[in-house]
C-alpha positions in Angstrom: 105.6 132.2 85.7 102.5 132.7 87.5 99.2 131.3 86.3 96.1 133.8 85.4 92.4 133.1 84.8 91.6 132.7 80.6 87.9 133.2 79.4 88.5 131.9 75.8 91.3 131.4 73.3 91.5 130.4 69.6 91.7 126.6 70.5 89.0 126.5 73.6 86.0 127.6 72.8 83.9 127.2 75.9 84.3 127.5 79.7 82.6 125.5 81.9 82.7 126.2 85.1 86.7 126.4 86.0 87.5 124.6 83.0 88.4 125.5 79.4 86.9 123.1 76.7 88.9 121.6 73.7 87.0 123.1 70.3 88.3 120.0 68.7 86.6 117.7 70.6 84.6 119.1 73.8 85.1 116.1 75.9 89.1 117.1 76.3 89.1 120.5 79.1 91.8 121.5 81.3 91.5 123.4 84.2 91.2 127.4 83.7 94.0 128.5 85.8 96.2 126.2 84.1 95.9 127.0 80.6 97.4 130.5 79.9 100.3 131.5 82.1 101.9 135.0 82.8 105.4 135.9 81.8 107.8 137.8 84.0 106.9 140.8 81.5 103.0 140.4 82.2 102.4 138.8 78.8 99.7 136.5 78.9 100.9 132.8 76.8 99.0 129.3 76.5 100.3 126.4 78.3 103.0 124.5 75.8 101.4 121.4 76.4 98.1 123.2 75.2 99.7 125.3 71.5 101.4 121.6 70.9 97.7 119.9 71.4 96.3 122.7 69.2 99.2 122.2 66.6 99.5 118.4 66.6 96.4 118.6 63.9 98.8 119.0 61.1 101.9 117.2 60.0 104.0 120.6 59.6 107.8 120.2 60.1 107.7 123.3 62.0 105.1 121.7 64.4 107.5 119.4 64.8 110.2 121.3 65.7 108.4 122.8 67.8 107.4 119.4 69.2 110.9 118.3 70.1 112.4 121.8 71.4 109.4 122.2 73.5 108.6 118.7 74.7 112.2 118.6 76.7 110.9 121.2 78.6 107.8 120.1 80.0 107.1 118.3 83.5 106.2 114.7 83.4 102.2 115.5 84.5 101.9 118.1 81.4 103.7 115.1 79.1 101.3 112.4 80.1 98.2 114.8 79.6 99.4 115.7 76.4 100.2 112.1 75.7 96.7 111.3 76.7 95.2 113.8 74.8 96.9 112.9 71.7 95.4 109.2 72.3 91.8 110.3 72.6 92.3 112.3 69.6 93.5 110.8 67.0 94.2 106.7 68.6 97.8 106.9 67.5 100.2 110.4 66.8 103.9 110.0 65.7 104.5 112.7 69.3 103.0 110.0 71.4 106.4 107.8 71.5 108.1 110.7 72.7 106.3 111.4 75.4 106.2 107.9 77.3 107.6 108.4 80.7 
């Protein structure tokens, strides 16, 4: 996958500069160029790490599902941010123990 430049999304609601601002709580941003990614077929997709920080809000049993298939996947710099993130949110998330490195 190859990363592309993102303007807004339904999650980030502001850019500033070259990064993307959490609408959740505007003190958590993430570089542009790493936040939506390109598919082999051209189609643009938000960073996992990103749709599970977006999702985490809600204690859904799909969410978590899609917690544990997609966490597996991730590199160990897009866990700890997400681990972090989780942290500034909400102090303590049932995710956070999975993603200790």
């Amino acid at each position: 996958m190859k990363t592309i430049s993102l303007a807004s999304s339904s999650c980030w609601n502001e850019m500033d500069g070259e990064h993307l601002r959490f609408r959740r709580d505007t003190s958590i941003t993430i570089p542009a160029d790493q936040a939506l990614l390109q598919s082999e077929q051209g189609i643009p997709i938000m960073a996992p790490e990103i749709v599970l920080l977006y999702k985490s809000k809600h204690d859904r049993e799909e969410d978590d599902y899609d917690f544990h298939i997609i966490v597996r996947a991730l590199a160990p710099e897009k866990k700890a941010w997400l681990r972090d993130m989780l942290v500034k949110l909400y102090g303590h998330h049932k995710w956070v123990q999975y993603l200790e490195l």
